[in-house]
Each structure stands twice: as C-alpha cells, then as structure tokens.
N, C-alpha and C positions, 0 to 999 in steps of 0.2 A: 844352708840355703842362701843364694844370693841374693843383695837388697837391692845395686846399682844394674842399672841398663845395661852396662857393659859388660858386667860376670853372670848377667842373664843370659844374653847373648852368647857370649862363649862359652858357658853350659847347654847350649842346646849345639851350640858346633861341636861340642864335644860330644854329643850322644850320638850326630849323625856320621861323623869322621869312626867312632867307634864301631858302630854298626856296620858302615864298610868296611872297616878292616878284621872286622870278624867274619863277615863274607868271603870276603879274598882270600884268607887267611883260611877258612873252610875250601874253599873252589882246590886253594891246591892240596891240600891234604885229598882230596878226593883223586886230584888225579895224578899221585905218587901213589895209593892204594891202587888207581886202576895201571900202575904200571906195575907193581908189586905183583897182585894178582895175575897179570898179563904175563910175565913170568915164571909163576907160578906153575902155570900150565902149558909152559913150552911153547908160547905160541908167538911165532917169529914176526909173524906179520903186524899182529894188532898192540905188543911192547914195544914195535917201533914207530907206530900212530901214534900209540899214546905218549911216546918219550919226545915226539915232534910237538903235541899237544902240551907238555910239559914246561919245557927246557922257557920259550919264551916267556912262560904263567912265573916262574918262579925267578927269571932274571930280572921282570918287571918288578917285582913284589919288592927284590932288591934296593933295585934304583928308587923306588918310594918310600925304602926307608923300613917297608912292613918287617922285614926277615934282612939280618943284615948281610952283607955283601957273600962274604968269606960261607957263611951256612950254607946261601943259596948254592955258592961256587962248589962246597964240598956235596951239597946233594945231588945235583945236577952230575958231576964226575963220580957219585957211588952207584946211579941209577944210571946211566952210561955203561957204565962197567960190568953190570949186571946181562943188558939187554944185549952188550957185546958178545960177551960169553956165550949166549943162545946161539949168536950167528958162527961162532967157531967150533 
C-alpha cells in the first residue's frame, strides 16, 4: 500500500497505463484471429483488409514499446506470407 503522494500517484498511473495496454494488446490479438480466420476460408479479398487493418495496429504497438520490435517484425512477415500464398 502506498503511504506518500507520489507512490500514490504513480499507483494509479500504473492501473490506467495497464488497462491500456491490455486493450491494445487485445485490439491486435483480435485482428491477427480476424486475419487467421480470413485465411482460413480462402477468402482473397477480406485477409487482405484485414492484413492492411493489421500491419499498422501492430507496428504501432511496437514503437510504444507494447510488443517489442523484432515479434511485431516476425508477425507481420508470417501473416504476410500467409495471405500471400492465397493470392498465388
């Protein structure tokens, strides 16, 4: 339990910083499943909405530190590679 003002304070920055980054942190997991799925069922058009809807959500998350660099970099090119294949 904090006693001072200021590990008050940054207890509660701490709850509101985490609750975002569980958000975000859910937002893309949602839309690597909706590109998963989109694949799944051969469908050309809407794995590649979705991998456009993608690619930014998870280079961002990056750059903020959420997911670090090199994951986002190896997801981004395994889910790439994937939605590739449908168009060949």
């Amino acid at each position: 339990m904090a006693n001072h003002k200021s590990a008050e304070k940054r207890n509660r920055q701490g709850i509101v910083r985490r609750e975002r980054n569980v958000a975000a942190k859910s937002a893309i997991k949602s839309k690597v499943k909706s590109i998963l799925s989109a694949v799944d069922t051969k469908s050309k058009e809407s794995s590649v909405n979705a991998l456009n809807a993608a690619v930014p959500a998870l280079a961002k998350a990056a750059s903020k530190g959420l997911i670090h660099k090199k994951n986002a970099s190896r997801k981004i090119s395994r889910l790439t590679k994937k939605v590739n294949a449908l168009q060949g």
